[in-house]
C-alpha positions as CSV (number, residue, x, y, z in Angstrom):
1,X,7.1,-101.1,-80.8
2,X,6.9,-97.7,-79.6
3,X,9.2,-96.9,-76.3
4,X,7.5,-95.5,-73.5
5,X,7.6,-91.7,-73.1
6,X,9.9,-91.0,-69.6
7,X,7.5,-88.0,-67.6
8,X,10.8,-87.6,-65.1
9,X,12.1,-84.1,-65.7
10,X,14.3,-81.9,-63.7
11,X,14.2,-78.3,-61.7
12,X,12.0,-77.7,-58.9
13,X,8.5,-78.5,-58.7
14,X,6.1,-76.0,-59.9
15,X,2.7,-74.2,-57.5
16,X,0.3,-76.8,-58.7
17,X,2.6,-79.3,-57.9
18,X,3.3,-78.3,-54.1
19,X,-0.1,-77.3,-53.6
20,X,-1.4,-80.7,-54.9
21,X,1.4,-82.6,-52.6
22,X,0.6,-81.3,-49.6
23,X,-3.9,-81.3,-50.5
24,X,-2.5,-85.4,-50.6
25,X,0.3,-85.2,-48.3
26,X,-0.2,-83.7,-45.4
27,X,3.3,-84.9,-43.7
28,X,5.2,-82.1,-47.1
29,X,2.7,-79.6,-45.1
30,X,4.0,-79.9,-41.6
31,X,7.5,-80.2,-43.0
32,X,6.9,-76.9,-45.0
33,X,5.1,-75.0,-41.6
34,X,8.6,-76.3,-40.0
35,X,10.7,-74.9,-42.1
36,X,8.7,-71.4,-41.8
37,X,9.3,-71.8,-38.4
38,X,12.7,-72.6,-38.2
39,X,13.5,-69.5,-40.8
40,X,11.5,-67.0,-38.7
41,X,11.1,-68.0,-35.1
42,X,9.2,-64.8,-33.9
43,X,6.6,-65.0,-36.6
44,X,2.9,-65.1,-35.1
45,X,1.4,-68.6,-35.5
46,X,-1.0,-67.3,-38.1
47,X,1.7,-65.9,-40.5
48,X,3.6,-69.0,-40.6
49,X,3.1,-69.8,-44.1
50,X,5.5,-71.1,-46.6
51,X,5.4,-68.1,-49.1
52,X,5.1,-65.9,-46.2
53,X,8.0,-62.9,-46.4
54,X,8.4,-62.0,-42.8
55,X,10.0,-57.9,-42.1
56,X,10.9,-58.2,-38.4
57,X,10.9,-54.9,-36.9
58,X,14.0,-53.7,-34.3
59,X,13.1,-54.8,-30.4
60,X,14.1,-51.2,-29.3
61,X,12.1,-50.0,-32.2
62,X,9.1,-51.9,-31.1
63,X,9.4,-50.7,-27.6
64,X,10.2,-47.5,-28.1
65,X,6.5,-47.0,-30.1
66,X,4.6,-48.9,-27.3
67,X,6.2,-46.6,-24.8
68,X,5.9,-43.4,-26.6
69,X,2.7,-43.8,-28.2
70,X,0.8,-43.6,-25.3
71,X,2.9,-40.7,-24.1
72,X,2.0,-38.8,-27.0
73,X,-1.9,-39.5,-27.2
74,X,-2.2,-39.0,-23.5
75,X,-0.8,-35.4,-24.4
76,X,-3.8,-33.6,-26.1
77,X,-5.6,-35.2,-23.6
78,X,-3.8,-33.4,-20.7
79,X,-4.6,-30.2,-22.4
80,X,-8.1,-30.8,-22.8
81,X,-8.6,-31.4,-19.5
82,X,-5.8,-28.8,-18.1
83,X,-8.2,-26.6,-20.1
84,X,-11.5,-27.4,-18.6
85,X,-9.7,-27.3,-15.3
86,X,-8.2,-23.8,-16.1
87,X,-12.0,-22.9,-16.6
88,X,-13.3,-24.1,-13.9
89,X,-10.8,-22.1,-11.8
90,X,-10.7,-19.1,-13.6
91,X,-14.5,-19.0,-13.0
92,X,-14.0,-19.2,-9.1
93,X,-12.8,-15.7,-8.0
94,X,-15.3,-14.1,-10.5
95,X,-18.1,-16.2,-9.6
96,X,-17.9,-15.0,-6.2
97,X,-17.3,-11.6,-6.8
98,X,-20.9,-12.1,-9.3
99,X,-22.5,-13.4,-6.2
100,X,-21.0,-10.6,-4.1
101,X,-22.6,-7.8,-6.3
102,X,-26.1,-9.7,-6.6
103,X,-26.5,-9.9,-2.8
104,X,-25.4,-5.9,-2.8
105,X,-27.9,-5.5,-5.5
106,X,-30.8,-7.6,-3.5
107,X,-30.2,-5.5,-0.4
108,X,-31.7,-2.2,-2.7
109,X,-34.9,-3.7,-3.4
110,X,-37.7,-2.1,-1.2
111,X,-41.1,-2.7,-1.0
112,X,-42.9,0.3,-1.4
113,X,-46.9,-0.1,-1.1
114,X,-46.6,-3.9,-1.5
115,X,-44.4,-3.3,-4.7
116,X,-40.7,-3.8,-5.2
117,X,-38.4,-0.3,-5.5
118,X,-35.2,-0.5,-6.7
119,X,-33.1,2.3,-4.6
120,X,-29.8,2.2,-5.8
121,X,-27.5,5.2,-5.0
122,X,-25.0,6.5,-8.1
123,X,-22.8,5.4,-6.0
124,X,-23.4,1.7,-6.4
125,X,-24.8,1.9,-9.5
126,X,-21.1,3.3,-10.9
127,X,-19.7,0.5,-8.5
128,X,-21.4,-2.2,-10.7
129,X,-20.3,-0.7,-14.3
130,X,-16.9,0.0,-13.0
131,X,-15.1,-2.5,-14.8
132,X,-13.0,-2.0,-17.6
133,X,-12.4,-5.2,-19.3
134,X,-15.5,-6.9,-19.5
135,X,-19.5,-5.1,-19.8
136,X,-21.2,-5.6,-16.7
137,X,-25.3,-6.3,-17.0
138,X,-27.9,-6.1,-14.1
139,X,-31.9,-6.5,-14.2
140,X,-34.6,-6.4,-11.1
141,X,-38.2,-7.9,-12.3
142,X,-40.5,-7.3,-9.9
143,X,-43.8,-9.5,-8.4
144,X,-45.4,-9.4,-11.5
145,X,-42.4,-9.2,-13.9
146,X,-42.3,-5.8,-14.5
147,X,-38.6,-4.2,-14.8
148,X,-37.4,-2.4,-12.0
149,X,-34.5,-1.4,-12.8
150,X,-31.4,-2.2,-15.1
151,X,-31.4,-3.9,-18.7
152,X,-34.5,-4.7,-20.2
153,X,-33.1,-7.7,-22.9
154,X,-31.2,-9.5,-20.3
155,X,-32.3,-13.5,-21.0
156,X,-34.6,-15.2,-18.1
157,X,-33.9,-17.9,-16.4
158,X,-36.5,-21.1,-16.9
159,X,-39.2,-21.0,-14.2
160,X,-38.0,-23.9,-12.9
161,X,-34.4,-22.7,-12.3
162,X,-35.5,-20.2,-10.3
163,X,-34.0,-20.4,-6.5
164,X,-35.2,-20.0,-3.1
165,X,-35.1,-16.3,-1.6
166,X,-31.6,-15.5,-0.7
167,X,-29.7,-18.3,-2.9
168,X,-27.6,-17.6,-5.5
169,X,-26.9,-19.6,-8.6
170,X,-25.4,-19.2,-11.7
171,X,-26.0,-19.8,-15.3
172,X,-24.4,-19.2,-18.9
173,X,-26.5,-17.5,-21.4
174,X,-26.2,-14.9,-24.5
175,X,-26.4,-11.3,-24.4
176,X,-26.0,-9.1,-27.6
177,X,-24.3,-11.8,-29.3
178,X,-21.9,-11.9,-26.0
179,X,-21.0,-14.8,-23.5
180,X,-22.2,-13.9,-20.2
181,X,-21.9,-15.1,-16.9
182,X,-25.1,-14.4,-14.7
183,X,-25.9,-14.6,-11.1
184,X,-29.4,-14.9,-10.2
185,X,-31.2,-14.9,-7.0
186,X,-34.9,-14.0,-6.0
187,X,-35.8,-11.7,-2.9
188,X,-39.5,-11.9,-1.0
189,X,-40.8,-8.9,-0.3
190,X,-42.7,-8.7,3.4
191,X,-45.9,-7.4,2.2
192,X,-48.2,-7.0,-0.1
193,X,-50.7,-3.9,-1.3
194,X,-54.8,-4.7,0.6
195,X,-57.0,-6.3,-1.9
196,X,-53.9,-7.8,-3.8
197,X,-54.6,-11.6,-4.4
198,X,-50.6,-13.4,-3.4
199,X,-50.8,-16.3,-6.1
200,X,-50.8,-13.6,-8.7
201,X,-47.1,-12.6,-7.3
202,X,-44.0,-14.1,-7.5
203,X,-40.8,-13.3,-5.6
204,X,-38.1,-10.4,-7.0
205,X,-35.9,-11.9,-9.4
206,X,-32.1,-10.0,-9.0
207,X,-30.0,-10.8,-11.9
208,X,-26.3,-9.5,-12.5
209,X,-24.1,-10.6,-15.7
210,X,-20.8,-10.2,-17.1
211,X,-18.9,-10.7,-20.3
212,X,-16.0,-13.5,-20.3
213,X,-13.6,-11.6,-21.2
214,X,-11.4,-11.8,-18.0
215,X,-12.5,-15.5,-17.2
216,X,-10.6,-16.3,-20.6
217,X,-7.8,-14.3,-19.8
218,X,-7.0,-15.7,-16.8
219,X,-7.6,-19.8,-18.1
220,X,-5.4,-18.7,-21.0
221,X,-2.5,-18.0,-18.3
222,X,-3.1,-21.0,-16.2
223,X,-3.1,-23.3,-19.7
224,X,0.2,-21.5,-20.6
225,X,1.8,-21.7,-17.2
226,X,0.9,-25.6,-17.5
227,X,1.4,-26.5,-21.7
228,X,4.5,-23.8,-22.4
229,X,6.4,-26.2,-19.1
230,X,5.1,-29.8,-21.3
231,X,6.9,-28.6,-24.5
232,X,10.5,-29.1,-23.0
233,X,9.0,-32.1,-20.3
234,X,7.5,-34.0,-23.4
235,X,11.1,-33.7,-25.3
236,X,13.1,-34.5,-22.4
237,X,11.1,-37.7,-21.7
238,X,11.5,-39.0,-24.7
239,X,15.3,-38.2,-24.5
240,X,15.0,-40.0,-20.8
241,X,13.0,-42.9,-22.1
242,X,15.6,-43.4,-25.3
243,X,18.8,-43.4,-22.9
244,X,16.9,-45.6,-20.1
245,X,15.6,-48.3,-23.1
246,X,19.1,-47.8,-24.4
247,X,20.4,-48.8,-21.0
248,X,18.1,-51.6,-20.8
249,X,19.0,-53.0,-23.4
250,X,22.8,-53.1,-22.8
251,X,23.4,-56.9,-22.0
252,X,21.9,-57.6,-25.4
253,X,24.7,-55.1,-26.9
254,X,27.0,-56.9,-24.5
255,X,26.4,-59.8,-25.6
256,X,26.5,-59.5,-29.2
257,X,29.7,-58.2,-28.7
258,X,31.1,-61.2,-26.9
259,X,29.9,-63.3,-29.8
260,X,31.1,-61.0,-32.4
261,X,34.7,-60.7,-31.0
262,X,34.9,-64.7,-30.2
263,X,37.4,-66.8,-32.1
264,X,36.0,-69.4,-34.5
265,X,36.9,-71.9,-33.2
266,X,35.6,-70.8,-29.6
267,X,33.0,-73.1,-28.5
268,X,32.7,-72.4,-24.6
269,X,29.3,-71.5,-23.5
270,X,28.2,-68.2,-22.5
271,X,28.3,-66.8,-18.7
272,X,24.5,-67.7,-18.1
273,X,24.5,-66.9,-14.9
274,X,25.2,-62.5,-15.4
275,X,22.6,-62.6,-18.1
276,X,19.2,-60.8,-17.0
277,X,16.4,-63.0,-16.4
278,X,14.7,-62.1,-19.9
279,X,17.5,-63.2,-21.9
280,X,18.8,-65.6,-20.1
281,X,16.4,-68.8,-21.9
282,X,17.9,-67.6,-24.8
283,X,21.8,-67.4,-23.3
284,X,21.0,-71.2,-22.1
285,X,19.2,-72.3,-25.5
286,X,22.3,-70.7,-27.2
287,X,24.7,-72.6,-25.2
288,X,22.8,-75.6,-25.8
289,X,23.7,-75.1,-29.8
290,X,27.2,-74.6,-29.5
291,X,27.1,-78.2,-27.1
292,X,25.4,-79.4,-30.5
293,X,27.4,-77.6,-33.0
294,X,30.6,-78.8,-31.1
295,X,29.4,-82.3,-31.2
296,X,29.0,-82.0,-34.5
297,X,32.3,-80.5,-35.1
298,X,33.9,-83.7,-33.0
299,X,32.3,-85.6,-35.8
300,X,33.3,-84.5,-38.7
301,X,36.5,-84.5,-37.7
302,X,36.7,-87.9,-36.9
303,X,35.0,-88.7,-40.0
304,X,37.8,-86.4,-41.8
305,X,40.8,-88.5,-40.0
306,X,38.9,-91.7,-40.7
307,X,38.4,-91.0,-44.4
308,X,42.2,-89.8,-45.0
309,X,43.0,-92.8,-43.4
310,X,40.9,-95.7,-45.2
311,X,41.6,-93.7,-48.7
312,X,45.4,-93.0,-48.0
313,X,46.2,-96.5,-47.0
314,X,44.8,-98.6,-49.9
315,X,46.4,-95.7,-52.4
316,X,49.4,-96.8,-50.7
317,X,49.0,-100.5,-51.0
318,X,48.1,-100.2,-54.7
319,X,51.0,-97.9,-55.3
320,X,54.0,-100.4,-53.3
321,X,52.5,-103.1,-55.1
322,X,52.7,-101.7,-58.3
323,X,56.5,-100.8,-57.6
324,X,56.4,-104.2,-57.0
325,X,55.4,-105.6,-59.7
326,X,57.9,-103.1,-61.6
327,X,61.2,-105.1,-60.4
328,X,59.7,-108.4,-62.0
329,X,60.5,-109.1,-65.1
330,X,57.3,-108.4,-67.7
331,X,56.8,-106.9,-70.9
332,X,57.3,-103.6,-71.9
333,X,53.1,-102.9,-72.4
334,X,52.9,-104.4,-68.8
335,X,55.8,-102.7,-67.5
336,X,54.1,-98.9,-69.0
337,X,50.7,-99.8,-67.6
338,X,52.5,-100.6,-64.0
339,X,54.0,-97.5,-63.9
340,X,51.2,-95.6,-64.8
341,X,49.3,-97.8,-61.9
342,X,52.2,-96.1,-59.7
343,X,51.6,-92.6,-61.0
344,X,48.1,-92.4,-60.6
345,X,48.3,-93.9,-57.0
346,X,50.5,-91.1,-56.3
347,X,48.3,-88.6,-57.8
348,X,45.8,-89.7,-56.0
349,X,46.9,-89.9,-52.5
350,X,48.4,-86.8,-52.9
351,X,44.5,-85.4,-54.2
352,X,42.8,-87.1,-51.2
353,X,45.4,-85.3,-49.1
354,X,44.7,-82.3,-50.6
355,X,41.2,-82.7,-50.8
356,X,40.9,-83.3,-46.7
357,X,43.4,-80.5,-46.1
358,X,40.8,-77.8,-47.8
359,X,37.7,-79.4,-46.1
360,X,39.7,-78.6,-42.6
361,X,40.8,-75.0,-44.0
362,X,36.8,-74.2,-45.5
363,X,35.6,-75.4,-41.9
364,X,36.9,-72.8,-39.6
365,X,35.2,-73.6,-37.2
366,X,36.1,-77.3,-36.3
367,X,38.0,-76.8,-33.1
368,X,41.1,-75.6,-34.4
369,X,43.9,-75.0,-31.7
370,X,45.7,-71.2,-32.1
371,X,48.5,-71.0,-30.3
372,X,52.0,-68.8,-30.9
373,X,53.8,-70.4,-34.0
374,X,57.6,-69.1,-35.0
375,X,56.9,-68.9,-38.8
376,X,60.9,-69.3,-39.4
377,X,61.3,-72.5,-37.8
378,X,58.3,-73.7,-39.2
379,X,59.4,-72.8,-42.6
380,X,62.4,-74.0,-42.4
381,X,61.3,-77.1,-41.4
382,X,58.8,-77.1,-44.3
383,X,62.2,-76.2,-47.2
384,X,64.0,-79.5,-45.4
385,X,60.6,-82.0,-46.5
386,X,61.1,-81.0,-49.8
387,X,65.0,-80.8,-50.3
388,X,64.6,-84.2,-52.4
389,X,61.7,-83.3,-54.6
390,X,63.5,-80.4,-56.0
391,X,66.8,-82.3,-56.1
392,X,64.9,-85.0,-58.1
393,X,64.4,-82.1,-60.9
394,X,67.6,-80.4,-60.1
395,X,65.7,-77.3,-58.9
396,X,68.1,-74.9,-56.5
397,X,65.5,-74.9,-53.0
398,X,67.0,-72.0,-51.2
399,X,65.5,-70.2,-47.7
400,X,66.3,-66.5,-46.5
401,X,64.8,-65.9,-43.1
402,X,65.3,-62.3,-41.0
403,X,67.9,-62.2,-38.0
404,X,65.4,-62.4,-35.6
405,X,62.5,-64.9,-34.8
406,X,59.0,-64.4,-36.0
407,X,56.2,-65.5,-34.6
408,X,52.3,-65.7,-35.5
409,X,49.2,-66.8,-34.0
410,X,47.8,-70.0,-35.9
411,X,47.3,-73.4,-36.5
412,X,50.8,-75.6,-36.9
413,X,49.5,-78.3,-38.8
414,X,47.9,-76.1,-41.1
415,X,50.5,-73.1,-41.6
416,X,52.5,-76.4,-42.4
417,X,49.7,-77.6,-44.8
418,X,49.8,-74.2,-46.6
419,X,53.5,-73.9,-46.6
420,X,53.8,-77.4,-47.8
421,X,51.2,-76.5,-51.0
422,X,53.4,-73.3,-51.9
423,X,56.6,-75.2,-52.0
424,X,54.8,-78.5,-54.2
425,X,53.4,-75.6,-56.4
426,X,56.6,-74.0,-57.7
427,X,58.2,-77.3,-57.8
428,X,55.6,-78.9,-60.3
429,X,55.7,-75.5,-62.3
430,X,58.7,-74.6,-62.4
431,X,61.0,-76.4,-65.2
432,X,63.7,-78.7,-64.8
433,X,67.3,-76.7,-63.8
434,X,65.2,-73.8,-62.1
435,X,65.7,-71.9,-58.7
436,X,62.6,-71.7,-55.9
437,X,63.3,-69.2,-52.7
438,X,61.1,-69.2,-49.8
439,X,61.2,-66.1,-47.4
440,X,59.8,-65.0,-44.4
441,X,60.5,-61.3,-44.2
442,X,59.3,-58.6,-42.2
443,X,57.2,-55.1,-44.0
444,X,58.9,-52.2,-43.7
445,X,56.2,-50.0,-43.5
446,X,54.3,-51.9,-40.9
447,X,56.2,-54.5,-38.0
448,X,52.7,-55.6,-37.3
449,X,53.3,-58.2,-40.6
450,X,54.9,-61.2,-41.6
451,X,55.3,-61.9,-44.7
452,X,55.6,-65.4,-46.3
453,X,56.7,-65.3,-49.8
454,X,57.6,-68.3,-52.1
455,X,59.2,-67.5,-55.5
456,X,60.6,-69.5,-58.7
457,X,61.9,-69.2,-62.1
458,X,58.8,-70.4,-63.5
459,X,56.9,-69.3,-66.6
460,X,54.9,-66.9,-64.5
461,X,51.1,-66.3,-64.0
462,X,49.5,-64.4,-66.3
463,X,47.4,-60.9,-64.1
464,X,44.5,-62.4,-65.8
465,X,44.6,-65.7,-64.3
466,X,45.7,-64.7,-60.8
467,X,42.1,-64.4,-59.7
468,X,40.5,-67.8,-61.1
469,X,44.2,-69.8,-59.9
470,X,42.9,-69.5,-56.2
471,X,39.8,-71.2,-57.4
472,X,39.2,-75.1,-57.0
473,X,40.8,-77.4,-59.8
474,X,41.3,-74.5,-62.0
475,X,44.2,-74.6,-64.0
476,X,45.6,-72.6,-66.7
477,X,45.5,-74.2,-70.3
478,X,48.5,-75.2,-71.6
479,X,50.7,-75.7,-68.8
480,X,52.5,-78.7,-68.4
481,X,52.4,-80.4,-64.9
482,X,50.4,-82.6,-63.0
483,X,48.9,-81.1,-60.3
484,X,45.0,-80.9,-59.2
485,X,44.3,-77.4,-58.7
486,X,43.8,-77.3,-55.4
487,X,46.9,-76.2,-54.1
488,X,46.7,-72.2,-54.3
489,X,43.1,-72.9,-52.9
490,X,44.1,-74.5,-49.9
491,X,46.6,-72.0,-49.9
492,X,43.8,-69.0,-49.8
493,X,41.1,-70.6,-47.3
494,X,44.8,-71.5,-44.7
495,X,45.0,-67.8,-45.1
496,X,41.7,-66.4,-44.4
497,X,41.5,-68.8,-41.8
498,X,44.4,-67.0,-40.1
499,X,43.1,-63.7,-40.9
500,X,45.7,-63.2,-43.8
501,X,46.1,-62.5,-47.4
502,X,47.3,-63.7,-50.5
503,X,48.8,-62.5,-53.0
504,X,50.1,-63.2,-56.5
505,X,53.2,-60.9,-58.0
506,X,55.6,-61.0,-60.9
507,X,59.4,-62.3,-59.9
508,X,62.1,-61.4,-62.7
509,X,65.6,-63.3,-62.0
510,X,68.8,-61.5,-63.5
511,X,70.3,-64.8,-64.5
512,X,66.8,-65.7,-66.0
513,X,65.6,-62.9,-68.1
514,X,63.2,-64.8,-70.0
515,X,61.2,-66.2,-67.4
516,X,58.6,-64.0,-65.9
517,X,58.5,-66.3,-62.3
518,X,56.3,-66.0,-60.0
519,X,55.6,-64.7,-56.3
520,X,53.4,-66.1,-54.3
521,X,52.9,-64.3,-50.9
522,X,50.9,-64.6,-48.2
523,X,51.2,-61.5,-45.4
524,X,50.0,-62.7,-41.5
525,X,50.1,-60.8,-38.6
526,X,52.3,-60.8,-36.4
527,X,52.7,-61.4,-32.6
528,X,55.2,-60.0,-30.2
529,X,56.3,-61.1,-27.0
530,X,55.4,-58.5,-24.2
531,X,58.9,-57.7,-23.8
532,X,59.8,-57.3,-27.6
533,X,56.7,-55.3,-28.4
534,X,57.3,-52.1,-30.1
């Protein structure tokens, strides 16, 4: 009988597959628009979407281009209008210096046998051309539109446009291909010729024009006495409106620096209260994580100390009971598979210890207490735990520390865990009859360091292997011993937890040539008392 094909397979689901899951499941749906959310809180509801690659642009960015953006489109249209404002100034003085000369010119006209005479002295007449920038244009029609006097192709206003006797208004027209300016007005004459029939008449129409040329001059100067000023004023807003968003923005830069220089293992809440009104739902909502994130942290510590203790204590039982069992008398095969009971329980308390020790050291954050630790009674101490362990393999343990104490900022349980894992190390690799030194020395080049070095007369560590040694349960083929690989590990995440480094040297012995050793050192910094500092 054939066996039924299995259609589980692993890997992540493919498209179809989500998209068909959440068509029939719309609870994967919500839980995907969540996630969205969660990754990019700012997003627009509309561009929440799983797939959805959100670019968030810089706040000061964003309103820097809704401040300046209207700034620099309400410019050209300050210089439209400062333009038809300049016009319509510049036209003022001229206008009534057209009017002026139309009024002179409508005082001439005479009626002379019920027709209109144009007596103009040479005088007056060289007083209108006198100008020497633009042309200057005057025309007299009389009653029946016959010319009078002045330029014949001079354009006409519409009938309609034409004013009352004694009003003057203005129009723009073409002369010669030339702008003009004119001034019209329209003078009654007090009598007619006998016989004449008055609808056939029409009132003296006194027109005087000039070219532009001056007008444009003169708008030209007002525009640059009011643009040239803009070109430094637009600059130097946009320098003002830079330093004032810059300003503005200052308790967010004040703020990010008070989370950036905070310990790891500071969990206070921030000063809500001197935050700006803006920010401050997010200084409370922020304050309201690390609450959550310390809870949190509470927990998994107690899990941590509960776990080492319901693991360590039944390691224990096993291991006294096999001991136990070895003072009784049984067979040899029973007496081998007791002590290798009593072995492995050891191994294994000592891996759960270890095993706890670099969850602690990985979670920097977990409420650690930092206070001022003198590394050279703590190591010290440390060399004493382990006098027995090296006597049991008739290892020389020997300590050097400096004349003077040294202190460090840390953790004491684990600058004793790490110490603890160095010593172990050289002592399981190190063979039988061999010499271990731990130091704590100062660097000459720089008092701000500690060093803490362990060394031994073991076979050494080869460069190649120093980087993958500080990795978890690596260990180097070949060698004998009975470690985990977790100890140079713990060793590296103690370190960076204290803002240290480790480091991995060559150690050659004089009464042991042939044996490479090894130093293991890990470099702190170091703290001075107020009084002691340098």
């Amino acid at each position: 009988m054939a066996s039924p094909v299995s259609t589980e397979r692993s890997g992540a689901p493919s498209l179809s597959e989500t998209a068909a899951a959440s068509a029939t499941n719309p609870a994967a749906d919500s839980d995907a628009q969540r996630d969205a959310r969660y990754a990019n809180p700012f997003a627009p509801p509309e561009e929440l979407e799983p797939d959805t690659q959100a670019h968030p642009r810089s706040l000061f960015g964003e309103i820097l281009d809704w401040m300046l953006a209207p700034l620099l489109l309400l410019w050209p249209m300050s210089i439209a209008v400062t333009y038809l404002v300049a016009k319509s100034i510049a036209n003022g003085p001229f206008d009534r210096a057209l009017e002026a000369d139309a009024y002179v010119l409508a005082r001439q006209i005479q009626p002379v046998n019920g027709v209109a005479e144009l007596r103009l002295p040479d005088a007056t007449r060289d007083f209108l051309r006198a100008d020497n920038v633009d042309s200057v244009f005057f025309q007299v029609l009389g009653t029946r539109g016959e010319l009078v006097g002045g330029d014949r192709d001079m354009p006409l206003p519409h009938e309609d446009d034409r004013p009352q006797p004694g009003i003057v208004e203005f129009r723009d027209d073409v002369l010669r291909g030339n702008d003009i300016r004119v001034a019209y007005t329209t003078v009654d004459l007090p009598g007619l010729a006998p016989g004449r029939d008055p609808g056939s008449t029409q009132p003296v129409l006194v027109q005087v024009a000039e070219t532009l040329d001056k007008r444009s001059q003169l708008a030209n100067d007002i525009i640059k006495g009011v643009i040239l000023p803009q070109f430094v004023i637009l600059p130097l807003a946009i320098v003002l409106v830079w330093f004032g968003l810059s300003r503005g923005l200052a308790p967010l830069h004040a703020l990010q620096s008070n989370m950036r220089t905070r310990r790891p293992d500071d969990l206070s809440p921030l000063e809500a209260g001197h935050a700006p009104p803006e920010i401050a739902p997010l200084v409370t909502s922020f304050n309201d994580l690390l609450t959550r994130l310390e809870q949190n942290m509470e927990f998994q510590k107690r899990f941590i100390a509960d776990a080492a203790h319901q693991m360590k204590t039944p390691l224990a039982g096993l291991r006294m009971q096999a001991e136990f069992a070895l003072r009784q008398d049984v067979s040899t095969e029973v007496q081998r598979s007791l002590e290798q009971i009593a072995t492995s329980s050891e191994h294994a308390a000592r891996l759960v210890t270890q095993l706890l020790a670099l969850a602690r050291a990985e979670n920097r954050a977990t409420g650690q207490i930092f206070s001022c630790v003198e590394l050279t009674a703590l190591a010290r101490l440390a060399v004493r735990d382990w006098v027995q362990a090296a006597l049991a393999k008739r290892m020389d343990i020997g300590y050097e520390e400096p004349p003077f104490p040294v202190e460090v900022e840390g953790n004491v349980v684990m600058l004793r865990e790490m110490l603890s894992n160095l010593i172990d190390n050289a002592i399981r690799y190190t063979p039988p009859g061999g010499r271990i030194t731990v130091r704590v020395r100062t660097d000459e080049h720089d008092l701000d360091l500690v060093h803490l070095e362990v060394e031994d007369t073991g076979l050494g560590i080869p460069p190649a292997e120093r980087e993958r040694v500080v990795e978890r349960f690596y260990r180097i083929l070949g060698r004998e011993g009975d470690g985990s690989g977790l100890g140079l590990a713990i060793v590296k995440e103690i370190a960076a937890m204290h803002g240290g480094t480790l480091s991995i040297e060559d150690h050659v012995y004089q009464e042991s040539p042939r044996l490479a050793g090894t130093l293991v050192r890990v470099s702190l910094q170091r703290v001075f008392p107020p009084k002691d500092k340098p």
